[in-house]
N, C-alpha and C positions, 0 to 999 in steps of 0.2 A: 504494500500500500504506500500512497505516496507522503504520508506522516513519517512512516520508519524508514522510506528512503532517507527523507531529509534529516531524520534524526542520526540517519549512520555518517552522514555527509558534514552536520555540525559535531558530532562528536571527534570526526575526521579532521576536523579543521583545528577544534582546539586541543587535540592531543598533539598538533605540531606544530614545530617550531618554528616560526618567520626567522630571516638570517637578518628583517629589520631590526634596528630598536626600538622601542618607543615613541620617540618620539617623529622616527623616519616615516615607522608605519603610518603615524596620525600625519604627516605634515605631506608626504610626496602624493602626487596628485595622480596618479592613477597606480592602483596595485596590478600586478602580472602574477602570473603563477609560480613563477620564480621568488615569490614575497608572502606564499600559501605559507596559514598557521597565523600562530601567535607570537607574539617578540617576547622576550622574556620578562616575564610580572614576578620573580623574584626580589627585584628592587622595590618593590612596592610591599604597605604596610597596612594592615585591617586598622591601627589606631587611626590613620590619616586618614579624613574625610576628601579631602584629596586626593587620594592613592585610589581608592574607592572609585571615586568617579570617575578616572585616570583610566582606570581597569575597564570600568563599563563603555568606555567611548572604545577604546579597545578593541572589545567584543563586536561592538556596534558595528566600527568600520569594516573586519572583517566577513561580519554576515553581508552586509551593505555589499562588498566588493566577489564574494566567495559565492553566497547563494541566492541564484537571480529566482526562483521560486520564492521567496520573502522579501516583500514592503516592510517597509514604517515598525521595527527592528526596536525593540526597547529591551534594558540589561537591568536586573535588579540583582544585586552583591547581596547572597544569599550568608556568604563564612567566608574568613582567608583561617589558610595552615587549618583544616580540621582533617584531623587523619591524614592519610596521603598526599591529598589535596592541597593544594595551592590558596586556591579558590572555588567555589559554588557559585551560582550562578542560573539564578530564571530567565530566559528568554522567551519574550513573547512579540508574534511577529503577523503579519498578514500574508496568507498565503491564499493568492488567483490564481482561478481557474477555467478560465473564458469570463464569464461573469459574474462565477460566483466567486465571494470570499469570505474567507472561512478566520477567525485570528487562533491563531497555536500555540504552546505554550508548551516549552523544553525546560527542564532541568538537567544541565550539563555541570561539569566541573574539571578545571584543569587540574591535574596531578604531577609530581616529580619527575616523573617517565617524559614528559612534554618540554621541559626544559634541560 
């Protein structure tokens, strides 16, 4: 079904690693596949509200750039460092489909393995 595709295609994405950083990911104006994954959110901190938000633009731009099945892409910072993980993370996103649309909503979480 076309939910667990995309669920296998963003968990795909955030288990791997951009060879951007940070702030290359967010600033360079168009991403290629050569820039697939996430940059490393190691640097960043659950205390900082900041970091927090840092992370979800993050996420954002990636779905934004990665899965053209998904509109209007929001990130809510669910944990950083719990267990494995890095970070947790809800996404909720719109997904078209001729006419219809449907809003979805993933729970994903980057882990050690990804960085």
């Amino acid at each position: 079904d076309i939910e667990a595709s995309i669920y296998r295609e963003l968990q795909s994405l955030t288990s791997s690693r951009s060879r951007l950083s940070i702030e290359q990911f967010l600033k360079v104006p168009r991403l290629t596949v050569l820039d697939w994954g996430l940059p490393d959110l190691t640097v960043l901190t659950a205390e900082r509200s900041e970091d927090r938000n840092l992370c979800a633009r993050v996420v954002v731009r990636a779905v934004e750039a990665f899965e053209p099945r998904l509109s209007k892409p929001t990130v809510e910072i669910a944990a950083f460092r719990q267990g494995r993980d890095i970070v947790r993370f809800s996404l909720a996103a719109e997904l078209r489909l001729g006419t219809i649309c449907e809003r979805l909503i993933f729970n994903l979480g980057v882990d050690d393995d990804a960085v």
